[in-house]
C-alpha positions as CSV (number, residue, x, y, z in Angstrom):
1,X,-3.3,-20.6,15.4
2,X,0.7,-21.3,14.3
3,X,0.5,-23.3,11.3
4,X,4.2,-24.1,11.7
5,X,6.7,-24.3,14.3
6,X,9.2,-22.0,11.8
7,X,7.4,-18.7,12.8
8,X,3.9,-16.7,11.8
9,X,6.3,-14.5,9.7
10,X,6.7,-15.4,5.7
11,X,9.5,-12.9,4.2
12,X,11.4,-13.7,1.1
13,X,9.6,-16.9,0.3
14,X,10.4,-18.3,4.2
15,X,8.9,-18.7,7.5
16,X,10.5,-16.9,10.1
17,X,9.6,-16.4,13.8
18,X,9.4,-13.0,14.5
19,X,11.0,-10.5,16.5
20,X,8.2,-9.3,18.5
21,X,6.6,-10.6,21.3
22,X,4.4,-13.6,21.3
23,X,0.7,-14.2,22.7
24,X,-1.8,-16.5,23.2
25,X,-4.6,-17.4,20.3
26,X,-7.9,-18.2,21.6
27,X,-9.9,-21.2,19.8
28,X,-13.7,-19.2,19.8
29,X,-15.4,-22.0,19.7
30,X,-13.7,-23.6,22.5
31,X,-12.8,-20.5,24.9
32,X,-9.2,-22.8,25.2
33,X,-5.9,-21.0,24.0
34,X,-4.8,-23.8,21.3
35,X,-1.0,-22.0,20.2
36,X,1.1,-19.2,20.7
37,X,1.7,-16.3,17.9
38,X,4.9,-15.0,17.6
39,X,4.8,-10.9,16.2
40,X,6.8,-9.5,13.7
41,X,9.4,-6.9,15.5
42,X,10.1,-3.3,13.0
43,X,13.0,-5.1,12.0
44,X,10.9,-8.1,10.4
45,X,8.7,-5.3,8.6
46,X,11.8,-3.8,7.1
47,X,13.2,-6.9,6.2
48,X,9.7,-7.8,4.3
49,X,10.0,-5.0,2.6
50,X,13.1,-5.0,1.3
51,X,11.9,-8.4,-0.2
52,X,9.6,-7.0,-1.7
53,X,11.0,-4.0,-3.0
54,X,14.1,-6.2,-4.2
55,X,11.5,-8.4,-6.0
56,X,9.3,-5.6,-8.0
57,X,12.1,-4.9,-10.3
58,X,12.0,-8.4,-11.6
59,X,8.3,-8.8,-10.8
60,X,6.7,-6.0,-12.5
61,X,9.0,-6.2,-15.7
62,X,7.6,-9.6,-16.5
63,X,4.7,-10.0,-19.4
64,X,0.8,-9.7,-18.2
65,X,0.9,-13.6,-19.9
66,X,4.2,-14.8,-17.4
67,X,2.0,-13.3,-14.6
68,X,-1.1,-14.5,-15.5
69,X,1.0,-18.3,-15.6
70,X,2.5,-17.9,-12.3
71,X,-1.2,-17.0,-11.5
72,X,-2.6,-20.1,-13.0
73,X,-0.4,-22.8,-11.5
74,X,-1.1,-21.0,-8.0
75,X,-4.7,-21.8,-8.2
76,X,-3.8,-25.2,-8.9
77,X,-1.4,-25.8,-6.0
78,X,-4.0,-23.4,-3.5
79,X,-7.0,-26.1,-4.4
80,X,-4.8,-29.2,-3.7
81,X,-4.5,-27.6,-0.4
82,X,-8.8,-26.6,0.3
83,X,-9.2,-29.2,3.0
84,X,-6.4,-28.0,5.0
85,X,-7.5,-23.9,4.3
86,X,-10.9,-25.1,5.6
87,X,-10.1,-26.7,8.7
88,X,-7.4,-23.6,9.9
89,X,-10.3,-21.0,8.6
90,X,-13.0,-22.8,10.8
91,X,-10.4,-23.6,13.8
92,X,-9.1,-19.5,14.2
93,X,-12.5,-18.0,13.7
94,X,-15.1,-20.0,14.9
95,X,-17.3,-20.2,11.8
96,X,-19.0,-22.9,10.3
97,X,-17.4,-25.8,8.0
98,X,-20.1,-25.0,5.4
99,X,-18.7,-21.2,4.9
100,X,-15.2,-22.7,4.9
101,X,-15.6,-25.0,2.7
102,X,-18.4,-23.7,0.3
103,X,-17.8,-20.4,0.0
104,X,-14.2,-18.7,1.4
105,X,-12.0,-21.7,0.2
106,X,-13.9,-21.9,-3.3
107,X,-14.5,-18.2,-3.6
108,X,-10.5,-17.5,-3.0
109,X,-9.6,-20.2,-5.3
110,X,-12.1,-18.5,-8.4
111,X,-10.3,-15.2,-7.6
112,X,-7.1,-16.2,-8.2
113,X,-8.4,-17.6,-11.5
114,X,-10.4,-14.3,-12.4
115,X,-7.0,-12.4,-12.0
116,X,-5.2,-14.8,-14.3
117,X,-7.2,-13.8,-16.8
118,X,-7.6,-10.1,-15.7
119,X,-3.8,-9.9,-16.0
120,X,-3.5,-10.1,-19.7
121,X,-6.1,-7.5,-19.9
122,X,-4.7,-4.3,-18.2
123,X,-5.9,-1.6,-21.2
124,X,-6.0,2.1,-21.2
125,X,-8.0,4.4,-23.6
126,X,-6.7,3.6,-27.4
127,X,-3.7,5.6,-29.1
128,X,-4.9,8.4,-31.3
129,X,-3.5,11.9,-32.3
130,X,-5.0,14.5,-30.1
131,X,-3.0,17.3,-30.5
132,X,-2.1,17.4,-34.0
133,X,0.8,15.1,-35.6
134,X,1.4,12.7,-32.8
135,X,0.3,10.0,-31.3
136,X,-0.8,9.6,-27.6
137,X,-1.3,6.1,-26.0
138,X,-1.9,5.0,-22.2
139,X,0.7,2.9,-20.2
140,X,-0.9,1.4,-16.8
141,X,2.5,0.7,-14.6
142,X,2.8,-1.4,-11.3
143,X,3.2,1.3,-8.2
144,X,5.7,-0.8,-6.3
145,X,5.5,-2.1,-3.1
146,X,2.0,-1.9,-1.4
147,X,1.0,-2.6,2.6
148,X,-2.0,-4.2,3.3
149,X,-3.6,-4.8,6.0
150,X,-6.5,-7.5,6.2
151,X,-9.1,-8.1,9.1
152,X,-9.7,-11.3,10.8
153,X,-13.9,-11.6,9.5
154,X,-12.8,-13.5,6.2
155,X,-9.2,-14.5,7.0
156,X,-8.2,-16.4,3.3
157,X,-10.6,-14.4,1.3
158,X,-9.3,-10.7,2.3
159,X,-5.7,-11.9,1.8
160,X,-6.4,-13.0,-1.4
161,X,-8.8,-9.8,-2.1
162,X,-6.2,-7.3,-1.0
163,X,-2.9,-9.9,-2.9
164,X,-4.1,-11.0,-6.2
165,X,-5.0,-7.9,-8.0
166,X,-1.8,-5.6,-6.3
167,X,0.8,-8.9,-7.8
168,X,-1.4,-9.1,-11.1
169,X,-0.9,-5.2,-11.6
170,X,3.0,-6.4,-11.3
171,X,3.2,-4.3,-7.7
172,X,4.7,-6.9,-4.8
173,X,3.1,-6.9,-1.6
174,X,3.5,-7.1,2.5
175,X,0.2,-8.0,3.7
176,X,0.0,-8.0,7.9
177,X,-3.4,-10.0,8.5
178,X,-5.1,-9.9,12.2
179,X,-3.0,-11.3,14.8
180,X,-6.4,-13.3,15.4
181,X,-6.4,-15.2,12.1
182,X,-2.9,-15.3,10.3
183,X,-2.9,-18.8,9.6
184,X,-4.6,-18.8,6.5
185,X,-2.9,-16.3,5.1
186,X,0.8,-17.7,5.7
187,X,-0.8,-20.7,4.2
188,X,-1.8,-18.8,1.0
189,X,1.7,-17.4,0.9
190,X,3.6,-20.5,0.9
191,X,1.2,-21.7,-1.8
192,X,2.0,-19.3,-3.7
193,X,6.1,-19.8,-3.2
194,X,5.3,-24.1,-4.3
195,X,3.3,-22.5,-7.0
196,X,6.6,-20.9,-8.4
197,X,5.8,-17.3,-7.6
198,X,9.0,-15.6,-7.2
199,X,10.5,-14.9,-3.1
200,X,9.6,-11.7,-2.2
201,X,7.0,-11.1,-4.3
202,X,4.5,-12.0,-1.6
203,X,5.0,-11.3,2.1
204,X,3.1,-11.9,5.6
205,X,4.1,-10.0,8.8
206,X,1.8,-11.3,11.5
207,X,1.2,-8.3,15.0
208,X,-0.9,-5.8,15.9
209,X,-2.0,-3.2,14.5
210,X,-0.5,-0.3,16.5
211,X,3.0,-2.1,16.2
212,X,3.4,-3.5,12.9
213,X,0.5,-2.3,11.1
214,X,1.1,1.4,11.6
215,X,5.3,0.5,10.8
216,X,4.1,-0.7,7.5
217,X,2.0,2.4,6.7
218,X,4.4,5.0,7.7
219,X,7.2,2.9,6.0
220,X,8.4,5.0,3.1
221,X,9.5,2.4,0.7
222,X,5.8,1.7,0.5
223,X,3.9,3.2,-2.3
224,X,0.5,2.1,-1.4
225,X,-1.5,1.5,2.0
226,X,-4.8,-1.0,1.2
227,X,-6.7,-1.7,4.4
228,X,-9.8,-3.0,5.2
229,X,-11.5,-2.6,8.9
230,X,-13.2,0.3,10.9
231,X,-14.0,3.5,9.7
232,X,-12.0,5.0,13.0
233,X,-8.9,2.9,11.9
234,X,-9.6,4.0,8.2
235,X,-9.4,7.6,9.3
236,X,-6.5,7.4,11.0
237,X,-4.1,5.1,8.1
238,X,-4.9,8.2,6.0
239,X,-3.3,10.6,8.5
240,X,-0.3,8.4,8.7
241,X,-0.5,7.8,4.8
242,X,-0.4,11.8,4.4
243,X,2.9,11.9,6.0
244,X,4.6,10.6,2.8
245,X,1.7,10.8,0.7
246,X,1.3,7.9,-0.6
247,X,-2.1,6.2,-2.1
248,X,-4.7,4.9,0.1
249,X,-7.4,2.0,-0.9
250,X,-9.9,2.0,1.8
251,X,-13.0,-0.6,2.5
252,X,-14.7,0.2,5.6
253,X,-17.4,0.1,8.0
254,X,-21.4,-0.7,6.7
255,X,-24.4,-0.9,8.3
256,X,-26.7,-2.4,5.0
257,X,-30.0,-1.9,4.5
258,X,-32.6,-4.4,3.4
259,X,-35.6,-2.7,1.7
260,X,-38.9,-4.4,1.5
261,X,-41.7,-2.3,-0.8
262,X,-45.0,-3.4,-0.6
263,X,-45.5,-5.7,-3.6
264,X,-42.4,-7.8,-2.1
265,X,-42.5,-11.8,-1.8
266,X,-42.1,-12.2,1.7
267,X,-41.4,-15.3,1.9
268,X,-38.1,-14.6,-0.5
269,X,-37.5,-11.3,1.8
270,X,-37.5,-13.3,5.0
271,X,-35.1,-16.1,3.8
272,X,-32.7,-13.3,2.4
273,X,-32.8,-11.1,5.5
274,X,-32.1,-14.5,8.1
275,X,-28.8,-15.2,5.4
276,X,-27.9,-11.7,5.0
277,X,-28.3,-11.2,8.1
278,X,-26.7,-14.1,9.8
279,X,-23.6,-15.1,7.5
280,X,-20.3,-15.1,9.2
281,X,-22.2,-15.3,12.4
282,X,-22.9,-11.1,10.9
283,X,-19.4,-10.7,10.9
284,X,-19.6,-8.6,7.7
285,X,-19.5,-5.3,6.5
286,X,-22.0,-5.9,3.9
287,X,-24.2,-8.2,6.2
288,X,-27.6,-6.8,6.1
289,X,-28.5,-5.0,9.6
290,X,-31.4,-2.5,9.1
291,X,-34.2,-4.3,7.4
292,X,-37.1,-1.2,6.6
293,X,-40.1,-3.3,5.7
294,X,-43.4,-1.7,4.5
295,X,-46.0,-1.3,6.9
296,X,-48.4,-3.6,5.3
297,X,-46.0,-6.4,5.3
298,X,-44.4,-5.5,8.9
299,X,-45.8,-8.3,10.8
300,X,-45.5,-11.2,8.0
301,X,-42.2,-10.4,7.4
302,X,-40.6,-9.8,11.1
303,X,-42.7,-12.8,12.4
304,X,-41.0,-15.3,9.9
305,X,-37.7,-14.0,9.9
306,X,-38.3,-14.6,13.7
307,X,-39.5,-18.3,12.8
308,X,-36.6,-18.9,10.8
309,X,-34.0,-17.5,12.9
310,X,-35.1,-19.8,16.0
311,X,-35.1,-23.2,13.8
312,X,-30.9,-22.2,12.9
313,X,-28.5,-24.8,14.5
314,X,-26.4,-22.8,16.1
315,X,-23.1,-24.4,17.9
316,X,-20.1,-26.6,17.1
317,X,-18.4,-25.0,14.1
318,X,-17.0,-28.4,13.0
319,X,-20.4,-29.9,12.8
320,X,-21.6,-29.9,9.3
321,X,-25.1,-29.3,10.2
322,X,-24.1,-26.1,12.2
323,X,-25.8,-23.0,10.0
324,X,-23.7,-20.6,12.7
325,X,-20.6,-21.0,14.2
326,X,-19.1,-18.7,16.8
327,X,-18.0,-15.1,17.1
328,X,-14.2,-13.7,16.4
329,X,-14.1,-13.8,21.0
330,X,-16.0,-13.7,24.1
331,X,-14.7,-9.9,24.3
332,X,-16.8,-9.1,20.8
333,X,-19.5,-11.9,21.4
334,X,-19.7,-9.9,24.8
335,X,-19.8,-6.0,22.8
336,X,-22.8,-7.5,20.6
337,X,-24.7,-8.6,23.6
338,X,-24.4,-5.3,25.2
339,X,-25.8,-3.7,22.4
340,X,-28.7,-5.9,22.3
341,X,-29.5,-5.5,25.8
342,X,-29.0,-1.2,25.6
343,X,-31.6,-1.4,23.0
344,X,-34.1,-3.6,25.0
345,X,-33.6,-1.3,28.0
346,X,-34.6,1.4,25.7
347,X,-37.7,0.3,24.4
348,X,-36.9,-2.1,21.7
349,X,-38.7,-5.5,21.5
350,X,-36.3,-8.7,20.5
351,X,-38.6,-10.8,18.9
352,X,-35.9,-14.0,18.4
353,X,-32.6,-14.4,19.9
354,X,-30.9,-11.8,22.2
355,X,-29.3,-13.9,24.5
356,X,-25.9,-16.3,24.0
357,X,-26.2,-20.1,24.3
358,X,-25.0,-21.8,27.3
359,X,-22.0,-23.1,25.3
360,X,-18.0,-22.5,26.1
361,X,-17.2,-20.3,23.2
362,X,-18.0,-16.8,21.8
363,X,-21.7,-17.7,20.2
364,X,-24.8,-15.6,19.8
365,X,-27.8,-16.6,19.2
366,X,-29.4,-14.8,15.7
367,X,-31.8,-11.8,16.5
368,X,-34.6,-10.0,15.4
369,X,-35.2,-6.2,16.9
370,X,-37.6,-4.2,16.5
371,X,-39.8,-1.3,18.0
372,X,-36.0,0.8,18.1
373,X,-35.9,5.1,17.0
374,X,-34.3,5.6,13.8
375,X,-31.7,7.1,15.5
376,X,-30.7,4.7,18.0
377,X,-27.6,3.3,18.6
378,X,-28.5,-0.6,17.4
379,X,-29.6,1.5,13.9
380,X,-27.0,3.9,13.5
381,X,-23.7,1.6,14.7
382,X,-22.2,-1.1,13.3
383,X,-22.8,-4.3,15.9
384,X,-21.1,-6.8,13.4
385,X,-23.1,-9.4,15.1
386,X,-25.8,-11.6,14.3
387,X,-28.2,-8.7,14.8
388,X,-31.0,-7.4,12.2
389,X,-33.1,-4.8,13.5
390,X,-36.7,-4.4,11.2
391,X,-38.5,-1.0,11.1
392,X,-41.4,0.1,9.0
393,X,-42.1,2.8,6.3
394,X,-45.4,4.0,4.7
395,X,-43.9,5.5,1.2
396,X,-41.5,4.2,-1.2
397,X,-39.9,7.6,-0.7
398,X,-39.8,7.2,3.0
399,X,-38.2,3.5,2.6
400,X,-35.4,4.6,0.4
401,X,-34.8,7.9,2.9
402,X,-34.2,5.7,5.9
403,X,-32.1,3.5,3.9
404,X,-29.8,6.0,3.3
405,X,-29.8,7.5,7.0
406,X,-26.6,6.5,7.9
407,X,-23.0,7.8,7.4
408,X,-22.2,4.5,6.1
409,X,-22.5,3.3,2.0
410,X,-20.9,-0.3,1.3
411,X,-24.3,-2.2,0.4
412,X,-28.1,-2.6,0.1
413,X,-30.6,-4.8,-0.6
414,X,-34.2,-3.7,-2.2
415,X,-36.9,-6.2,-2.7
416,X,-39.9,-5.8,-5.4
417,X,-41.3,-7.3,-8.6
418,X,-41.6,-3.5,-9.9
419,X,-38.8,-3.3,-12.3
420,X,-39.1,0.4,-12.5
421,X,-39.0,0.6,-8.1
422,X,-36.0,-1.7,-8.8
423,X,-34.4,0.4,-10.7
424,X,-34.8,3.6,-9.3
425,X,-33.9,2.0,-5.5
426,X,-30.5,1.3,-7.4
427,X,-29.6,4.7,-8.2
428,X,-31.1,6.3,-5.4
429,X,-29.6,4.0,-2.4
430,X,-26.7,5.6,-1.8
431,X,-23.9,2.0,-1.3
432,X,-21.2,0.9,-3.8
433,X,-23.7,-2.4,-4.1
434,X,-27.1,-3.0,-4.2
435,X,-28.3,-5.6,-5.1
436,X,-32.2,-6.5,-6.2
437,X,-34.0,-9.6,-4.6
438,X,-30.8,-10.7,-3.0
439,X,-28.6,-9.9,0.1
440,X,-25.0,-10.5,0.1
441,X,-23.7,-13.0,-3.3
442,X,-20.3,-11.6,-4.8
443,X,-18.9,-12.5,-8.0
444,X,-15.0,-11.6,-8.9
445,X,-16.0,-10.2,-12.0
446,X,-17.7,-7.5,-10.2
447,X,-16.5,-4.4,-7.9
448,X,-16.2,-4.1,-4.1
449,X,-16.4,-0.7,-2.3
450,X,-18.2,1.6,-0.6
451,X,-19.4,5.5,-0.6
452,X,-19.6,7.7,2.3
453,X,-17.8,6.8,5.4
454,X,-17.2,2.6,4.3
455,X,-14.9,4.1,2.4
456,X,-13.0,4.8,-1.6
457,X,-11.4,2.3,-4.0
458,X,-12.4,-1.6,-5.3
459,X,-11.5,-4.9,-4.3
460,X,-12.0,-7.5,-6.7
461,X,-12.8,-7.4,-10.7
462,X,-10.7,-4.9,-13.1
463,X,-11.9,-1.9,-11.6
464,X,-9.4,-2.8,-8.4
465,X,-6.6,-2.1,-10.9
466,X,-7.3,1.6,-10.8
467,X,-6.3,1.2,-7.5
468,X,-2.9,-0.7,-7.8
469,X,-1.7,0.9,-11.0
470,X,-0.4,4.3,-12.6
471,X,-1.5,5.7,-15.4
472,X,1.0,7.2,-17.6
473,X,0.6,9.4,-20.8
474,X,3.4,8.8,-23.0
475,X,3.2,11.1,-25.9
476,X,5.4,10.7,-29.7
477,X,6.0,13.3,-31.9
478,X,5.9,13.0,-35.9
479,X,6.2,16.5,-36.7
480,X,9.7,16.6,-38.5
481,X,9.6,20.5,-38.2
482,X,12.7,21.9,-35.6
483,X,10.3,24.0,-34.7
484,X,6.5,23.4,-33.9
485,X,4.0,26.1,-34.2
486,X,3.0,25.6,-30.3
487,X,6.7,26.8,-29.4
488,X,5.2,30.3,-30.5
489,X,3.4,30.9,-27.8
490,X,7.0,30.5,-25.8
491,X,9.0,31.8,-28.4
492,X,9.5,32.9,-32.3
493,X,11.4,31.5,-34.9
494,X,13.3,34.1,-36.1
């Protein structure tokens, strides 16, 4: 949805309309087109980065403290503004006021603070003399200008996710969010200009993807390309990024699994698989979507997630006593459905849900599968949907083998009161998280990232600055000799 009637652009610390051509946005909650998006054109993508190219001298040059300042008083002026981030994040994508205003606004808000702090604190490994009558020491440099491209799941949180640690680094940034969902985003932007963050330093080109997005990878003022999304558009941003071989931070596709052994509390299972399963409407790459219960606990567990899932209030996103908004549209709502249905016409059983509500919008009910092969398509592909399909296992072995049956690595869940199962389910399960007893809480201390095909690279905590920074050896000599006695290996003194 436009948030102003200057333009879905912000370059140089200003809204602009853009170049391109405008369409309509969808409310899909409602089904009724409520505004018109203009796109940015090339030349609004080359203006936006000359902005921010012209602003990374300054930028970067400044002290981790004045960063971590500017950083400060942004949080401040982004929280005076969480009532109006909540409304435009529940308006463009149809989820619930309780995510909006429980967890993305507050969870943006504590990551701007955590990079404040993580700005002062950009170390490399201590100065020492390794090769004899010098000293060696570790400079971590801002990479310049990085393109980011954001998806529309978590509109305010994935701006801020791929923004704050690329401008805390001292890099400046373009960031194009979907064409679905730039409100928020623009929003953050201009918070961050009140805030006192210099022009440039932050800029938003709102299009598609084929247009813009691909303008802004194979632009080759851009050092960096960060993108979050499929694993199909993953693959191909590192063919365009090879063309001028530039970095690449990728956090893709998932298809988590939820692992209940047999000594599990069900009870604590079942309420973790409905929410892990069901946040963001499933709309998440770490949502959990395979849940491989033991067999002795197979029909407990699958016949009270079922329970649960038919008591959730699912409907008007405004509503505060909504648990599930809608879908992204009725196209996606539509995909979800049509994966549902392939896997009942194969065999599968939907024990809760599988059908959508006789409402306007894009909403699906939650659902429970089961009864599907391992090797099925509602297993194997992402549905991104309020979808969990539940299989059983016989062997702890066998449970942690089908967790990892899928090109996919971004998260896990394993449930027991065994600490040593816990802990060997944590190394074993091959995802960049797992978490023990829990589905789906993320702190901004901790990293973000996947193995296999969900991709390489770490959003949030200090480990994302090995993504947004070089490392530089800088080597000084205090050997007063003319002539040091490695130089004889080139040449002799004589």
């Amino acid at each position: 949805m436009s948030t102003t009637s200057q333009g879905n652009q912000y370059i140089n610390g200003a809204y602009r309309v853009g170049s391109g051509p405008t369409a309509e946005r969808i409310n899909p909650a409602t089904g009724v087109v409520d505004s018109v998006i203009d796109y940015a054109g090339t030349g609004d993508v080359e203006d936006a980065v000359a902005a921010a190219a012209a602003a990374f001298t300054t930028w970067s040059r400044l002290t981790p403290g004045a960063r971590s300042d500017f950083l400060l008083a942004f949080a401040t002026e982004l929280a005076s503004r969480a009532g109006q981030l909540a409304a435009l994040e529940t308006a463009q994508t149809g989820k619930s006021t309780r995510m909006s205003t429980e967890f993305d606004v507050p969870g943006t808000i504590d990551n701007i603070n955590f990079f404040a702090g993580a700005a002062r604190n950009l170390q490399g490994q201590a100065s020492g003399d390794y090769a004899g009558n010098s000293t060696s020491m570790i400079r971590r440099e801002a990479i310049g200008v990085i393109g980011s491209i954001a998806p529309w799941n978590y509109p305010l949180q994935m701006a801020a996710w791929k923004i704050l640690p690329a401008i805390a680094a001292g890099n400046t940034i373009v960031l194009k969010p979907s064409e679905l969902t730039p409100a928020t985003s623009l929003i953050f932007a201009e918070a961050a200009t009140a805030a006192g963050i210099p022009d440039g330093v932050i800029n938003i080109v709102t299009g598609s993807g084929r247009e813009v997005g691909e303008t802004l990878v194979r632009h080759p003022q851009v050092a960096m390309s960060s993108f979050t999304g499929s694993t199909a558009v993953g693959r191909r941003i590192m063919e365009m990024a090879a063309e001028t071989g530039k970095r690449v931070h990728l956090e893709l596709g998932g298809k988590a699994p939820l692992v209940v052994f047999a000594d599990a509390d069900v009870e604590a299972a079942a309420h973790g698989a409905v929410a892990g399963s069901t946040i963001n409407a499933g709309q998440d790459c770490t949502a959990a979507t395979r849940a491989y219960v033991h067999s002795s606990l197979f029909g407990k567990f699958t016949a009270r997630v079922a329970e649960l899932m038919d008591a959730m209030v699912v409907g008007d996103p405004t509503d505060p006593d909504t648990d599930m908004g809608s879908l992204i549209s009725l196209a996606h709502r539509d995909k979800v459905a049509s994966m549902v249905e392939r896997a009942r016409q194969s065999g599968a059983n939907v024990l809760a849900g599988g059908l959508a509500p006789q409402l306007p919008g894009a909403f699906y009910r939650p659902t429970l599968i089961t009864g599907a092969a391992q090797d099925s398509e509602i297993v194997q592909d992402e549905i991104f949907g309020p979808v969990l399909v539940a299989l059983p296992f016989e062997t702890d072995e066998q449970g942690i083998d089908l967790a990892n049956d899928t090109p996919y690595g971004l998260a896990a869940s394993a449930w027991t009161g065994n600490v040593n199962l816990a802990m060997r389910a944590a190394a074993q399960i091959q995802a960049g998280c797992v978490w023990i007893n829990e589905h789906i809480p993320i702190v901004s201390e901790m990293p973000h990232g996947g193995y296999k095909a969900s991709g390489f690279g770490k959003d949030m905590s200090s480990y994302s600055f090995e993504e947004y920074t070089n490392v530089k050896h800088v080597l000084i000599s205090h050997d007063t000799d003319v002539h040091k006695a490695w130089q004889d290996t080139v040449f002799k003194q004589r």
